[in-house]
N, C-alpha and C positions, 0 to 999 in steps of 0.2 A: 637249402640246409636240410642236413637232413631230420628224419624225426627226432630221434634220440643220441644225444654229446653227454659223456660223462667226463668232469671236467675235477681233478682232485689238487687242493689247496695241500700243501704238505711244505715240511720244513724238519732240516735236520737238527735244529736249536729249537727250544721251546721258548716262548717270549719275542717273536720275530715279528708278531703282526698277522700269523694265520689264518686264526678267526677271524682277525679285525679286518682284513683282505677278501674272506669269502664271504662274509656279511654282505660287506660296503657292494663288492661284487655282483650276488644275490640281487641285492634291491635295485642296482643300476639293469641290471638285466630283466627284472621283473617289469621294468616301465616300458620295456621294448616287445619283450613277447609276452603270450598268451599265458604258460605257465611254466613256472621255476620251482624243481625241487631242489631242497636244502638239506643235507644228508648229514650228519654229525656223527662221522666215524671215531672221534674221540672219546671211544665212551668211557673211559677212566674219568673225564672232566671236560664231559659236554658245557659248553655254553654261549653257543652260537641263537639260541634261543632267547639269551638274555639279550640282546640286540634288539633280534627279530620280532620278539615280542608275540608270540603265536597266542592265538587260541587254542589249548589241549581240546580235541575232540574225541581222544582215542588214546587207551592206554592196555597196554599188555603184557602180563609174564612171559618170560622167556624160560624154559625149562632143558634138562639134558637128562637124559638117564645115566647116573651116575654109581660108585658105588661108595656107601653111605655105614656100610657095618658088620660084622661078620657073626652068621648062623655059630654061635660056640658048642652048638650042639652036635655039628658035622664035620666042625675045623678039627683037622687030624695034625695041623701046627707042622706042615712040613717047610713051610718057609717060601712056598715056591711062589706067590704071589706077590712076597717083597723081590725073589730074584728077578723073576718078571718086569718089574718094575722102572723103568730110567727115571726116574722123576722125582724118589728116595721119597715118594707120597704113601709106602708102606713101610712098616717095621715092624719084626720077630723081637719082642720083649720079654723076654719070661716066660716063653710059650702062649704069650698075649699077642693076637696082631692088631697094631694101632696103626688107623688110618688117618691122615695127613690131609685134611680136606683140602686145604691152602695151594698145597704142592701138587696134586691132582689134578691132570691133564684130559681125565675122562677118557683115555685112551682104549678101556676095557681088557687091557694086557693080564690085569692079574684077574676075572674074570674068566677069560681062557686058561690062563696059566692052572687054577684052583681043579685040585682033579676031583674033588669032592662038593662043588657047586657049593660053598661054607660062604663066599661073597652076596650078600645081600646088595642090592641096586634098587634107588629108589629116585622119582622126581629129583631133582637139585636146581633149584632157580638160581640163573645167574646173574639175570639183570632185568629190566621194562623197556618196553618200547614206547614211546609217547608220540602220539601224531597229532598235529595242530596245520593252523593255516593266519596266514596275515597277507591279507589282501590276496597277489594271485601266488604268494608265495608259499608251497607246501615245505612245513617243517616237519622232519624224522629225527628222533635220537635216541638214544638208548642212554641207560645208566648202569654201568658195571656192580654190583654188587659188591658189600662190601670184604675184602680179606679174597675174594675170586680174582685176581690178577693175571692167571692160566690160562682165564674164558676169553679176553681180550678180543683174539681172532676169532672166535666161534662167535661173538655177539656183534662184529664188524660183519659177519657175513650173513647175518639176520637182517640188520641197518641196510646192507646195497639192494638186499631184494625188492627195496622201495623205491628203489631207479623205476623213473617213468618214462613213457616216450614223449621227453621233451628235453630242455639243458638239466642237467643235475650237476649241482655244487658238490662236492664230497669233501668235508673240511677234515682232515687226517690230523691225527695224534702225530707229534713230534717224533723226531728220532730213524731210524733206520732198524727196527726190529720188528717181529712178526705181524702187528696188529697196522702198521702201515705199509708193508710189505700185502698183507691180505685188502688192502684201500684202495693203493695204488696200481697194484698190476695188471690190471685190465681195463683200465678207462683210456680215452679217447687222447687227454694231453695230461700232463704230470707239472703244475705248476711249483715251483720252489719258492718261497721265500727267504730272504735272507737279511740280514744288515750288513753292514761294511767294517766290521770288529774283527780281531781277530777269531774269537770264538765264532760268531758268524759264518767268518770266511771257511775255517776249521770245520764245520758243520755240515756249512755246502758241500765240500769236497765229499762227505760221507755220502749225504742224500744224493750225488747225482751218480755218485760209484752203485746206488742200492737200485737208484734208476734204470740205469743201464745195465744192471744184472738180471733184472726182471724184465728188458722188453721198453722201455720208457725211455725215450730221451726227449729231457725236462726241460723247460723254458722257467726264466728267474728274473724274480721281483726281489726290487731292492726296497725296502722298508726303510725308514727312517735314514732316510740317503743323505748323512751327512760322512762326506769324504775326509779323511785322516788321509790314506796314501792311497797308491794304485792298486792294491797289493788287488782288490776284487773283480776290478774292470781287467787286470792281466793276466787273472783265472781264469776269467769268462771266456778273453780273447783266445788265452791258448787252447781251451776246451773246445771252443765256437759253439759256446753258449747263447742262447739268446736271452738278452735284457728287455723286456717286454714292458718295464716303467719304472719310473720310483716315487714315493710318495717321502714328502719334504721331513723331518727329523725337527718338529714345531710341539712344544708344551701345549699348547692350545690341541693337538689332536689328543696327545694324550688325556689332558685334564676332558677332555670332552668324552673320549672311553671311557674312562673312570665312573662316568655317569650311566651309562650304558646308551648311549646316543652314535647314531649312525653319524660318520663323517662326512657324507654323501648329501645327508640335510644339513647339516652345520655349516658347511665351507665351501661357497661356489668354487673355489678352487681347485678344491680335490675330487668335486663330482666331474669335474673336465679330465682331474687324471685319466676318472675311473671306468667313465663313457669309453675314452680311447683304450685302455686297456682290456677291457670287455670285448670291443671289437676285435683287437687284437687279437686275444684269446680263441674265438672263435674261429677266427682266419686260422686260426694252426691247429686247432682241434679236427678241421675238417679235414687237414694235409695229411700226405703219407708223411712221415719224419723218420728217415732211417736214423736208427741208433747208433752213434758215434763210442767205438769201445776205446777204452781211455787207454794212450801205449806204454807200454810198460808197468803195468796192474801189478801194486804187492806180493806177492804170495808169501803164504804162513809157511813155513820150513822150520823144521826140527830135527834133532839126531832122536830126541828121547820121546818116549810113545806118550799122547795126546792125556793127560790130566782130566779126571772125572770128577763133580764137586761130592764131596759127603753133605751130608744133614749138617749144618753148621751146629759147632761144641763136638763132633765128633775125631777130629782132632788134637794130639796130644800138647798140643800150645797152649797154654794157658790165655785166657782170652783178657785183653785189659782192658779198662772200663773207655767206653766208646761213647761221643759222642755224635750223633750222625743229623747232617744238615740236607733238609728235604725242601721240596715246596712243591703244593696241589699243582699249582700252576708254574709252566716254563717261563725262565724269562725274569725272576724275581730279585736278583742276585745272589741268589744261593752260592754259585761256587765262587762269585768274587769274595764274599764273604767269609766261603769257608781258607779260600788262600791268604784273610787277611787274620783270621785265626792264627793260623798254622805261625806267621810269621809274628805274632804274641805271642805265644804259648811259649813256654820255658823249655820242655819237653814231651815230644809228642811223636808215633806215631802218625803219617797220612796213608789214606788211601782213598782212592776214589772209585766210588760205585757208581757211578753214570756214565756206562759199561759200553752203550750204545753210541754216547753222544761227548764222550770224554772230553774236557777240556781246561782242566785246572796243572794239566800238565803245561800247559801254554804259559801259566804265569810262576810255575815253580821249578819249569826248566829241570827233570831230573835228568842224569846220569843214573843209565840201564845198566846194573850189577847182575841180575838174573831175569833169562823168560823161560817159557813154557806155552807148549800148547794147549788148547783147552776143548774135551767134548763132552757134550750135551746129551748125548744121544747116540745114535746110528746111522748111519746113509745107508742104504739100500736100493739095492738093483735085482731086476728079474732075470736071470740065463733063459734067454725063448728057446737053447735049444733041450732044456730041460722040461719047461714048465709045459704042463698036459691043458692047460686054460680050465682049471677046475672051477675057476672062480670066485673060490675062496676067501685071498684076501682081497677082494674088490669088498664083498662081502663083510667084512670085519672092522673096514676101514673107517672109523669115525671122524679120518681128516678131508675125504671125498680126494685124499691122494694116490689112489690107484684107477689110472683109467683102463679105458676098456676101447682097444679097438680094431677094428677089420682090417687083415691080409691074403690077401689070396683066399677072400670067401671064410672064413675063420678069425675065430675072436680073437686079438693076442690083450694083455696088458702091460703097464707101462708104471713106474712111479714116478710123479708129477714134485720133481723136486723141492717146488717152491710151495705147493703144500706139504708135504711131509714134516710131518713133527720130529721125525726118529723116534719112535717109543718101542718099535718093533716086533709090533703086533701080525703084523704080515706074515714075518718070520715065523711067528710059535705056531699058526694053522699050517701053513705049507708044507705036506705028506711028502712032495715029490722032490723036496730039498733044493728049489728053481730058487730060492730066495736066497741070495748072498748080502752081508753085512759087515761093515768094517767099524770102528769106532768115526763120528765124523768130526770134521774137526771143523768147531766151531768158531775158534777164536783164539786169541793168546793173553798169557800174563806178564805181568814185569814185575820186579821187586829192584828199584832203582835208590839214590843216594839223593838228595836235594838239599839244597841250604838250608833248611827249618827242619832234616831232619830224615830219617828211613823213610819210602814212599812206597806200595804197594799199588799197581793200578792194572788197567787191561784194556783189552781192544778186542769188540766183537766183529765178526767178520761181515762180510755184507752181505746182507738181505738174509741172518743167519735166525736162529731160534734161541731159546733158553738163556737168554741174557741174565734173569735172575739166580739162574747154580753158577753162571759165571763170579758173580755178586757174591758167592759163595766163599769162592776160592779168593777171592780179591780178601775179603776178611780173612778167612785163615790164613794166607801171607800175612795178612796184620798184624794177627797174631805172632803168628811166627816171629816177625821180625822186633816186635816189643820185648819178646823173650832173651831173643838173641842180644839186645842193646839194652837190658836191663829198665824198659819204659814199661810206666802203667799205664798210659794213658791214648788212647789213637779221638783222631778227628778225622772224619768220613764226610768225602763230599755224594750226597744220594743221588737217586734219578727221580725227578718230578712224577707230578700223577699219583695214581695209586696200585699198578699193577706189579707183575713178576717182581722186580728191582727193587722197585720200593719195599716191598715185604720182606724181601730179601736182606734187605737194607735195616730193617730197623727190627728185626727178632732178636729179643735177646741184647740190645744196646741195651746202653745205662740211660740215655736221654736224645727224645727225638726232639730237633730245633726246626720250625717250622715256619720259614721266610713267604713273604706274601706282600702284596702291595693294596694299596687302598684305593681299589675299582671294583665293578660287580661282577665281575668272572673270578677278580681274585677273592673276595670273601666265598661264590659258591666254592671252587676247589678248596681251598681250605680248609672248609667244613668235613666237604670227602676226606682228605689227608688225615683231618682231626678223627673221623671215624675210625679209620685204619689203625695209627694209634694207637686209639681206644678199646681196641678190639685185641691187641696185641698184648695188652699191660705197662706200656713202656711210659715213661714220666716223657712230659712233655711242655714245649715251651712255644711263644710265636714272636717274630720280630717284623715288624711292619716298613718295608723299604720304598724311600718316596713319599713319606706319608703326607707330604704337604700339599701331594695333587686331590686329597680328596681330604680335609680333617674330620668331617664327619663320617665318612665311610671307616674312616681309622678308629674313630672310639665305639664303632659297633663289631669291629676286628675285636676290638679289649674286653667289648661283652661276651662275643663267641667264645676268647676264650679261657673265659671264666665257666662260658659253661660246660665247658669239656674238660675241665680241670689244669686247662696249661697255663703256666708262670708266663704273662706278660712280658717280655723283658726287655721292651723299649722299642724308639724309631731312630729312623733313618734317613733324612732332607732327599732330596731330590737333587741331583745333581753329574756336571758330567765328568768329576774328576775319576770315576773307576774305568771309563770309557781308555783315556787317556793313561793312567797306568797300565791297561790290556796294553796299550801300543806299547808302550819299556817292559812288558814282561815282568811287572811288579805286581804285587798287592798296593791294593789303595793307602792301606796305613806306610805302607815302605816308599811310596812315592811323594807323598805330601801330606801337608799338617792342617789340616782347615774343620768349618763343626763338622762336616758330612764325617772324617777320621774319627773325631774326638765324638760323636755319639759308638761308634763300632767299637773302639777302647773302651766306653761305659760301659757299654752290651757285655764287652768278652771276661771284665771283672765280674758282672753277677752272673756268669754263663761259669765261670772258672769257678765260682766261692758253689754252686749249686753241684757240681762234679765233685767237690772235694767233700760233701755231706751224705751219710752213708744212706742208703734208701732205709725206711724205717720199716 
């Protein structure tokens, strides 16, 4: 074997079982070799630790030089820093320039851009690193700061420098955007989790597309493998996926999560899974595994040029009062809930910000009336037979996306696509005019029809960046289209965690609703979410889903969030009838009538009477 396997737990759904799979993982492999690192690339809502139980022996700031304020005494207010700018983290106000910490990519484009050096740059902490140890198992994590959402990947590639030479676990944040794209594309195997739901299945298909875009092709773990139809085993097959286990779909795991207890000591049964699945793992970690490209790959097409987001309110739509349904943690039933809204509500606006990992389109079936393309940024490429190898922008590059390398005894460079942010910084230093840039195109939008009402949603592209100005535009179709249908009112399904989307997602709402369940991963993220928030101004609520696996974890949910200031506004039983409407492409409340419905109708009256009361 060799010295060093890096081995990354990742999932295209949050709520799949990720953590709870590199944990269990973790410890079954710690009792075989000498030493396991444990890497918690999640860092919007680490809590792989809560498991593991580490001793902290080591804790560190993490810093950037960033830019933080402008000298007024040399600002000559030419604007050129905000044009500079992709990231709309500057603006020319009144001859005022206000900077956008939130939005701020650290890119240093207005920096260069500034021909009067008026940008002041100072430290900006993005987040800590904390290092512990439990038995031979070394824990890493990081904690993203809060309202930093941008830093994601910059503090995922702090976290891998802690690969050691032995196995390393690297448990990935959900989804198919930059911060698991920076997890995933270099380790040894690319494990997937999944369950056998339709959003599941929907999810996989993302992750093993974002796989295969980077160099990875994934092997998949079936979590909570209770079988409804084929539809998952006849993805696998036609893909030639490999199924490498399942772990059984039993209350008794859950309620034993909830506690923050390893499965692996609980349940001789599933440390038998998880022995064979370790082994497994390894056996293909060690393999060459040519990458299987999927035939017939989407492509984005358009006639009309690619859609840039504004600053959200920039916009001449009047924006109606929003409320946006979030949760720290994947997995909670945020978006079942928000489709069982939609199918309440009298009139409404939907649109869905969970940009990356979309899925409420599955149970609201729109009809596509309008797309659009969507960019983020810039692609760029270097003409070798222009560029003199000044070395410039290797120089500048604060995404370490320009390499550097020998031909024919001379340096050339290259930009490294899958780090490239597009901010295009490259561009503004290069004298010799070798740098070429086109808008890139990140993604698309729809503005579609659905039974409950006008729908605004999107799809970002794989293994793409900027998902939360995609988030952008997804709300101003909202808008738009409330205008257009005389509604005040829209309902937003968000993206879990606390980065880009999330932020994205809730500036400027009327009221953030904040879905969570009663285990100890779900009260920490939670808390993150409630900081975010809190930090934002936005009124806020929490609804506890499941609550009956843990009741005492549930009334300290009630205390949290009292102390953050959000409206309690009820639970949720535990049970599998949403599971089961996923499969009829219904909301839970339009499929059947039982308490698990009739608590979500209680909910959506004090959710509806709290919208209709003017913020004071």
């Amino acid at each position: 074997m060799r010295k060093k396997i890096n081995i990354a737990i990742s999932s295209g759904k949050g709520g799949t079982g990720k953590t709870f799979i590199a944990t269990n993982l973790a410890k079954v492999l710690s009792e075989k070799h000498d030493r396991i690192h444990y890497l918690d690339c999640d860092v919007e809502e680490p809590n792989g630790h809560l498991f593991i139980h580490p001793v902290i022996h080591k804790q560190k700031d993490v810093t950037l030089v960033a830019p933080m304020d402008v000298d007024e005494e040399k600002c000559i207010h030419c604007g050129k820093c905000a044009e500079a700018c992709h990231y709309n983290a500057i603006a020319m106000v009144k001859d005022n320039v206000l900077i956008f910490r939130e939005l701020c990519h650290v890119c240093g484009g207005c920096v260069i851009a500034c021909p009067v050096d008026a940008i002041l740059e100072k430290d900006r902490k993005i987040g800590i690193i904390k290092e512990g140890a439990s038995q031979n198992i070394n824990v890493f994590y990081a904690l993203l700061e809060t309202a930093e959402g941008g830093m994601s990947p910059r503090l995922v590639q702090k976290i891998k420098e802690y690969t050691g030479d032995c196995i390393n676990i690297l448990d990935s944040s959900p989804g198919t955007s930059c911060p698991v794209v920076e997890t995933v594309k270099d380790v040894d195997l690319c494990v997937l989790v999944t369950d056998p739901t339709p959003f599941g299945i929907n999810d996989l298909k993302l992750s093993v597309d974002m796989a295969r875009e980077i160099g990875q092709e994934p092997a998949i773990l079936v979590n909570r493998a209770e079988y409804h139809d084929d539809a998952l085993k006849a993805y696998c097959e036609a893909e030639q996926l490999d199924i490498i286990g399942e772990i059984p779909d039993e209350r008794k795991i859950a309620e034993s999560y909830s506690r923050g207890e390893m499965a692996v000591d609980q349940f001789p049964e599933i440390r038998k899974r998880f022995e064979k699945i370790a082994d497994d793992v390894l056996i293909l970690a060690e393999q060459e595994r040519p990458v299987r490209k999927k035939a017939g790959k989407e492509k984005i097409t358009s006639k009309k040029s690619p859609e840039r987001a504004k600053s959200y309110g920039e916009s001449q739509n009047q924006k109606p009062r929003e409320l946006v349904v979030i949760s720290g943690k994947g997995g909670t039933g945020k978006t079942s809930l928000t489709a069982s809204f939609t199918a309440l509500a009298q009139s409404v606006v939907i649109a869905d910000c969970d940009v990356d990992a979309a899925d409420l389109h599955l149970v609201l079936s729109p009809q596509i009336k309008e797309r659009g393309l969507f960019s983020g940024g810039v692609e760029v490429r270097i003409d070798q037979d222009v560029c003199t190898q000044c070395g410039k922008c290797k120089q500048v590059c604060r995404f370490s996306a320009v390499r550097e390398f020998q031909e024919n005894g001379k340096s050339r460079y290259e930009i490294d696509a899958l780090a490239c942010e597009g901010c295009g910084v490259c561009e503004l230093v290069c004298a010799d005019d070798a740098i070429k840039s086109k808008p890139a195109l990140n993604g698309e939008w729809f503005m579609s029809d659905c039974r409950h009402g006008p729908m605004s949603h999107a799809k970002l592209g794989v293994a793409e960046e900027n998902s939360g100005r995609l988030v952008t535009i997804v709300r101003d179709k909202a808008a738009y289209l409330a205008q257009q249908n005389g509604i005040s009112e829209a309902i937003m399904d968000g993206a879990p965690g606390t980065g880009c989307p999330v932020i994205s997602s809730i500036t400027g709402a009327e009221f953030a609703l904040a879905v969570t369940e009663p285990t100890v991963s779900g009260i920490h993220d939670l808390e993150r979410v409630l900081q975010v928030i809190h930090h934002f101004g936005v009124r806020s609520g929490v609804i506890v889903n499941k609550y009956d696996l843990n009741e005492e974890l549930t009334h300290k949910i009630n205390e949290l969030a009292e102390e953050y200031g959000a409206t309690f506004l009820g639970t949720i039983p535990y049970g599998k009838e949403v599971t089961e409407a996923q499969m009829q492409k219904l909301s839970v409340v339009e499929y059947t009538d039982t308490p698990l419905t009739e608590s979500i109708k209680k909910i959506w009256e004090k959710m509806n009477g709290i919208l209709h009361v003017e913020r004071k």
